[in-house]
RODO-2510 file (C-alpha; in nm, 4 decimals, decimal comma):
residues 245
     n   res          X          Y          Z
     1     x     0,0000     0,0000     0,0000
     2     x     0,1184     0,3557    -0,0678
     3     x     0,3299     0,5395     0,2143
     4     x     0,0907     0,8384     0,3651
     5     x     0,2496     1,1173     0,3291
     6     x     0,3251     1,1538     0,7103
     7     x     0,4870     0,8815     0,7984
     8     x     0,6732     0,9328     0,4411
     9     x     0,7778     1,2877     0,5824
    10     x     0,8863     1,1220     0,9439
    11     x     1,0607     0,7958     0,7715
    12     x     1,2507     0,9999     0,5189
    13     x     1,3876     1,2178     0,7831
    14     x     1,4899     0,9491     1,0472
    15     x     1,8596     1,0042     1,1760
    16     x     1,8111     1,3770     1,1117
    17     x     1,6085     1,5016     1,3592
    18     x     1,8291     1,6190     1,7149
    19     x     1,6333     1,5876     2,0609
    20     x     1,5536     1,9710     2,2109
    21     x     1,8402     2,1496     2,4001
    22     x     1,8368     2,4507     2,5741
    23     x     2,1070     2,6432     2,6744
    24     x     2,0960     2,9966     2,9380
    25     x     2,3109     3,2459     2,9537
    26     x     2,2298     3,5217     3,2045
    27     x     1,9284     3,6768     3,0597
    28     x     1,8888     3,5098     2,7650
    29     x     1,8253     3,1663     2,6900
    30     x     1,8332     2,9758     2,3246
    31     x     1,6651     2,6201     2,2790
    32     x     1,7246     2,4665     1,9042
    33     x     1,4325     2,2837     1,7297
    34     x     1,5733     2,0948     1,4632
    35     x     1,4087     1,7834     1,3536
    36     x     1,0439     1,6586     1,3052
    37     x     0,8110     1,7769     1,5846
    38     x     0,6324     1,5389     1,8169
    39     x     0,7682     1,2919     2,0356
    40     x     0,5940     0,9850     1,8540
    41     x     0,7216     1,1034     1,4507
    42     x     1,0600     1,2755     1,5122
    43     x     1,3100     1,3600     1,8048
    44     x     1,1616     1,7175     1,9000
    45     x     0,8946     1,6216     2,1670
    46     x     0,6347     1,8652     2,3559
    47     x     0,6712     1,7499     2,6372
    48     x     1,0478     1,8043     2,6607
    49     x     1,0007     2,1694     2,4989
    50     x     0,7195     2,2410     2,8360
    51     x     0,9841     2,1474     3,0705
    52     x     1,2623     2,3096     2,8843
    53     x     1,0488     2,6044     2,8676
    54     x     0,9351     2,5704     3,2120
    55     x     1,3137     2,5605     3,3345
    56     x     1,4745     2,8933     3,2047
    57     x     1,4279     3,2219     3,3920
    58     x     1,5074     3,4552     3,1275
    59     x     1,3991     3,7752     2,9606
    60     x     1,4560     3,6592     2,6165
    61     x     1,4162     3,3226     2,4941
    62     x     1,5377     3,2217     2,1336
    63     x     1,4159     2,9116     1,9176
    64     x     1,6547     2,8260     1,6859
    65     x     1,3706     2,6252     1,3970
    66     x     1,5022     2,4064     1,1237
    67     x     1,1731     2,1860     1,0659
    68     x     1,0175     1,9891     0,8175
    69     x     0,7268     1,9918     1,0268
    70     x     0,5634     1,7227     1,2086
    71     x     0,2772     1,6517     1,4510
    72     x    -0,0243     1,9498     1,4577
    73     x    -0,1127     1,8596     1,7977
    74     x     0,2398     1,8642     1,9185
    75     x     0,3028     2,1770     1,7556
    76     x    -0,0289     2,3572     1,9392
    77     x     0,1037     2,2365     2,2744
    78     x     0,4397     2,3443     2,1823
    79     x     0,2840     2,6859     2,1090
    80     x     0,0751     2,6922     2,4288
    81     x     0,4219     2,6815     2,6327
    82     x     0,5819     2,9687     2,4504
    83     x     0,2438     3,2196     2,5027
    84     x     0,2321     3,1051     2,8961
    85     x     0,6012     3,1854     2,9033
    86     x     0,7043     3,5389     3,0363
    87     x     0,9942     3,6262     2,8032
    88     x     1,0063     3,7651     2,5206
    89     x     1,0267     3,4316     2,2809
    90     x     1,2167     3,5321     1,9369
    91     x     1,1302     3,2549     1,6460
    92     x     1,4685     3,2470     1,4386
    93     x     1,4038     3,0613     1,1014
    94     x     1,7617     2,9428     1,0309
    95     x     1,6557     2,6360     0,7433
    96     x     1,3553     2,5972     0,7062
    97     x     1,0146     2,6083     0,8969
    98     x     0,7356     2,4106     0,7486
    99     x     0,4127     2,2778     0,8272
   100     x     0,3693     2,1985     1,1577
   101     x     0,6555     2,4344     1,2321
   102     x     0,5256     2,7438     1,1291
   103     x     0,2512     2,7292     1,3954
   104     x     0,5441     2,7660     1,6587
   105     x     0,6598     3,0687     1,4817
   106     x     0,3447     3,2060     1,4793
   107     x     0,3405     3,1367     1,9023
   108     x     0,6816     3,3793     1,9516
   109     x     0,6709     3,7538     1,9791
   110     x     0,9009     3,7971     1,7005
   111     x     1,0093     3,5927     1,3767
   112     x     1,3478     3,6562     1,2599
   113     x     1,3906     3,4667     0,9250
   114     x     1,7394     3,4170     0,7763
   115     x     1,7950     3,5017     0,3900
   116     x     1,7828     3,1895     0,1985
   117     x     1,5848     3,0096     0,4633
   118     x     1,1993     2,8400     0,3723
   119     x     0,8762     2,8951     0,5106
   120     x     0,5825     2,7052     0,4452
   121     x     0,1666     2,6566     0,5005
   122     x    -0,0338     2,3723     0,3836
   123     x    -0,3368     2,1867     0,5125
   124     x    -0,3049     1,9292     0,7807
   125     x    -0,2675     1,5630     0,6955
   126     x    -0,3285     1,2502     0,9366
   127     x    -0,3707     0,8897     0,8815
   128     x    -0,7147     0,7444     0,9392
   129     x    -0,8189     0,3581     0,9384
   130     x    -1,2091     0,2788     0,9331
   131     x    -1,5211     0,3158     0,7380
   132     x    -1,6968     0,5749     0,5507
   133     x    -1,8408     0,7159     0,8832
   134     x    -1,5226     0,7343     1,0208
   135     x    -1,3573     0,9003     0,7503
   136     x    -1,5909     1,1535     0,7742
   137     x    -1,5603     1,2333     1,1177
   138     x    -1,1957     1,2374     1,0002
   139     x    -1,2422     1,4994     0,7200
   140     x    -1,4348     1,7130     0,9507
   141     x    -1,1643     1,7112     1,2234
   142     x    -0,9174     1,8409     0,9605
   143     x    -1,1004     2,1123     0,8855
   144     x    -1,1586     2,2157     1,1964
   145     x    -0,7561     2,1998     1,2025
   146     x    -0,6957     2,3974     0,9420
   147     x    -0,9804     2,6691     1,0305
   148     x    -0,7148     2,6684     1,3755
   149     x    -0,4451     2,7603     1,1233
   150     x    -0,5514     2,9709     0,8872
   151     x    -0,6924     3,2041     1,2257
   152     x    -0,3213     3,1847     1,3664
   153     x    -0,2290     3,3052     1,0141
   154     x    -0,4688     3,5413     0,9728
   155     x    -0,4161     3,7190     1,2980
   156     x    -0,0576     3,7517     1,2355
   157     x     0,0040     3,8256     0,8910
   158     x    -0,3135     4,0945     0,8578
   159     x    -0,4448     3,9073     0,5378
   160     x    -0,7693     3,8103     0,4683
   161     x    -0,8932     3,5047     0,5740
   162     x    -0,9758     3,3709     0,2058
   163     x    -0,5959     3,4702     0,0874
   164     x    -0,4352     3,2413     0,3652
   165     x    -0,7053     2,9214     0,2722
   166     x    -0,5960     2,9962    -0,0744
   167     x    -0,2379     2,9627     0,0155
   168     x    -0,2546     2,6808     0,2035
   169     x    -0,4814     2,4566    -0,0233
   170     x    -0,2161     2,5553    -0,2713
   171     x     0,0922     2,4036    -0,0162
   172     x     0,2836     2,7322    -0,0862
   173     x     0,6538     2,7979    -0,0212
   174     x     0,7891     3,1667     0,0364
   175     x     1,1110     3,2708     0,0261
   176     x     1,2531     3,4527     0,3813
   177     x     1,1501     3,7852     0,1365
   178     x     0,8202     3,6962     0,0621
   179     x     0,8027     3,5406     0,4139
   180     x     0,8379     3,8996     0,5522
   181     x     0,6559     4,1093     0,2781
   182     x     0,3301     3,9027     0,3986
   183     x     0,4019     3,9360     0,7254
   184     x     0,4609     3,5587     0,8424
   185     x     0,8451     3,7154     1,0104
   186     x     0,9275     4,0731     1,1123
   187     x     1,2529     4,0783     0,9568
   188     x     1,4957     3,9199     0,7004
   189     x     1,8703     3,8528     0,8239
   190     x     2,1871     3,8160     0,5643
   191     x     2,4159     3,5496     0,6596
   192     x     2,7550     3,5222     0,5325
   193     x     2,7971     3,1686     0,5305
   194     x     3,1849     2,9842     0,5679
   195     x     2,9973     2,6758     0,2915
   196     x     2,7134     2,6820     0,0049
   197     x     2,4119     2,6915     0,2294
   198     x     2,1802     2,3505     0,1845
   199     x     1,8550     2,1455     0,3128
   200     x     1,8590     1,8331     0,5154
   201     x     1,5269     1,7346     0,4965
   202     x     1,3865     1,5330     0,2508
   203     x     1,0984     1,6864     0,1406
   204     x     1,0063     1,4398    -0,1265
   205     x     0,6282     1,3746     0,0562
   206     x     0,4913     1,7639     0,0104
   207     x     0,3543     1,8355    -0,3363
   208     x     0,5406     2,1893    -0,4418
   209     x     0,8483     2,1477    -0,2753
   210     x     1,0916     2,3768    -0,4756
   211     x     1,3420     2,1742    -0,7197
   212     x     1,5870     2,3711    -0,4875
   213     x     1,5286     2,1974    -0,1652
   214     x     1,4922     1,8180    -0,3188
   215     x     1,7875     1,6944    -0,2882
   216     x     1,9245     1,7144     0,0931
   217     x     2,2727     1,7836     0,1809
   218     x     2,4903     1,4988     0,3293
   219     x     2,4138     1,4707     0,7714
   220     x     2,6693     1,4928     0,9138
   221     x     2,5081     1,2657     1,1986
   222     x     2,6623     0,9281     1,3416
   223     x     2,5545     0,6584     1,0542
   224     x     2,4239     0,4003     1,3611
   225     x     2,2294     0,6660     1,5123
   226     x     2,0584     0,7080     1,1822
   227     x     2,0130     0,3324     1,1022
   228     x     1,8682     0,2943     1,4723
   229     x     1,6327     0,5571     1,4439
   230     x     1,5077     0,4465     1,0869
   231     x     1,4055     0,0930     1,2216
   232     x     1,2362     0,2105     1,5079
   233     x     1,0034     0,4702     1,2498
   234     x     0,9736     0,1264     0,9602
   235     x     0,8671    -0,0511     1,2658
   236     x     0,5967     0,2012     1,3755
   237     x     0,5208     0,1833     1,0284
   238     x     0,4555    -0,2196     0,9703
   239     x     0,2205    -0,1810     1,2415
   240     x    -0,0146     0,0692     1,0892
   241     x     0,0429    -0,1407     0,7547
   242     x    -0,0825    -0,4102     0,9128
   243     x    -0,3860    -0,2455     1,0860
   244     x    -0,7449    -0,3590     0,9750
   245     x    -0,9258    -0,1989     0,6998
***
């Protein structure tokens, strides 16, 4: 049976993804979200984030995002942390922030959004197993996802309502420009980089991905680490393979 695209997204990107870490320094505190969000599909889990977030007494809190995206639900209570949080949180898109991952920015005070950097909006996927009744119910709680989205949108950017469903029916891609000039990030930052800046994430399961970001760069990461973590996702997914129809 065909790979749904989520667990496509999660497999593809297994060995990638690095567990949350937070580090404080005085006043400031950063904690780095790259990988696949949610505890169950990647290595960047909620519930780690609350406590992270939980632990550091700091004015100003940066999230350094390189994301793929990832788990909707994990994402909300991901964002629910960073509003309850007293500092100042500062979203800094240093890769790529997609899906599931632009929610989070969309939680933080500021987005800061590095030239060259991605940024992108889509409608939610899951993976359902049932009947017509329940695929119903299914369809209706995506919607009710993606009207959540599209008002998190809407209230920052300014647009109308109808422009963000448009965009995100579409699965569009901005550049850190456009990113800004629709007012998903408050500012654009150059980078001079030391190496030809590239993606890591395989993006091969989203429908526009730009011919620019298809082929991921080499990891650098530990080749067991990788080959552990990929047969721990093809397990998780021979077991919803093998689910009743």
């Amino acid at each position: 049976m065909p790979i749904p695209k989520l667990l496509q997204l999660a497999k593809n990107n297994a060995g990638k993804s690095k567990p949350v870490r937070a580090e404080s320094d005085g006043k400031e505190a950063t904690i780095y979200l790259h990988g696949v969000i949610g505890g169950w599909w990647g290595d960047i889990d909620e519930t780690m984030f609350a406590q992270a977030m939980a632990g550091i007494d700091a004015d100003v809190i940066h999230l350094r995002i390189d994301s793929p995206g990832g788990d909707v639900f994990a994402a909300r209570s991901m964002m629910t942390a960073i509003s309850q949080h007293r500092a100042t949180v500062i979203a800094h898109v240093d890769g790529l922030a997609a899906s599931a991952a632009t929610g989070i920015c969309m939680a933080c005070d500021e987005v800061e959004i590095t030239q060259g950097a991605g940024f992108m909006i889509h409608n939610a996927w899951t993976i359902a197993i049932g009947n017509k009744a329940d695929m119903s119910k299914t369809a209706d709680l995506l919607g009710k996802i993606d009207t959540g989205l599209a008002g998190d949108y809407t209230q920052r950017t300014g647009k109308d309502e109808a422009q963000i469903v448009q965009w995100m029916d579409e699965e569009t891609w901005f550049t850190a420009d456009e990113a800004k000039e629709h007012g998903f990030a408050d500012r654009v930052v150059e980078v001079v980089s030391k190496k030809k800046a590239g993606n890591k994430w395989d993006l091969s399961a989203y429908s526009n991905t730009p011919a620019a970001l298809l082929r991921p760069e080499n990891s650098a990461d530990d080749g067991e680490d990788i080959t552990a973590h990929q047969s721990a996702l093809s397990r998780r997914l021979a077991l919803l393979e093998r689910a009743p129809a």
